[in-house]
N, C-alpha and C positions, 0 to 999 in steps of 0.2 A: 291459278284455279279461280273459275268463277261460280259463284251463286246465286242463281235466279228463281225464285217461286218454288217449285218443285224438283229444280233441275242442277245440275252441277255437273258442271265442264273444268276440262284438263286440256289446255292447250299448249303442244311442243314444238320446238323448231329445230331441225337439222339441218344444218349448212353442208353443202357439197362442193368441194373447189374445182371440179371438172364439169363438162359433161355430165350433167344429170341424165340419168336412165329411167326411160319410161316408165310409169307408174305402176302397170302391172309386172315390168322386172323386177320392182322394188320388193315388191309380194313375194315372189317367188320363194318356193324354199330350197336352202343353200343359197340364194343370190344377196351377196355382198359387196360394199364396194372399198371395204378395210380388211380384205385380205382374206385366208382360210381360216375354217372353224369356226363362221362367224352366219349372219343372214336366216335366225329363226326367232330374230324379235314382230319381224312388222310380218308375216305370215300366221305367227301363233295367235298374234292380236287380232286377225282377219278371223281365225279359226273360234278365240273365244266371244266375238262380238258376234260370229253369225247364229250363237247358242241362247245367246241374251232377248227377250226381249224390249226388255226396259234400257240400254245400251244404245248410243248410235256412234259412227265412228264417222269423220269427214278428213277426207284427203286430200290435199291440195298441192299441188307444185307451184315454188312460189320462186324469187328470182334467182337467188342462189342455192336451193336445196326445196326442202317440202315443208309442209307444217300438217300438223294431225290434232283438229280437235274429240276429245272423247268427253262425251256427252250421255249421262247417268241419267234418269227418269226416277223418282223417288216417290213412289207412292204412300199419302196420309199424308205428306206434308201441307 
């Protein structure tokens, strides 16, 4: 987690040992790539950042898997 002036970021990294799948499969709901019952994390977070708008979310596919910063906007500080 970082702290900047008004802002605070959350940045994660998921490693993938295949084939990474393009980035809007990743979104997908139901699309997984650890099997059934699984693939309603990085959709629902697509879902709750498009309701925000003090939120920003950045996606990136990086060598082995992706990294996702999330990035808070904090008003008064």
């Amino acid at each position: 987690m970082l702290k900047k002036e008004n802002k605070v970021s959350m940045i994660t990294l998921n490693s993938f040992n295949e084939e990474l799948p393009k980035l809007y499969q990743l979104k997908q709901p139901g699309f997984s790539t650890k099997g059934n019952s699984r693939g309603i994390g990085l959709n629902s977070l697509d879902d709750m950042i498009a309701r925000e708008q003090n939120v920003l979310l950045d996606t990136q596919v990086i060598q082995d898997g992706f990294q996702q910063m999330l990035t808070v906007t904090v008003e008064g500080e």
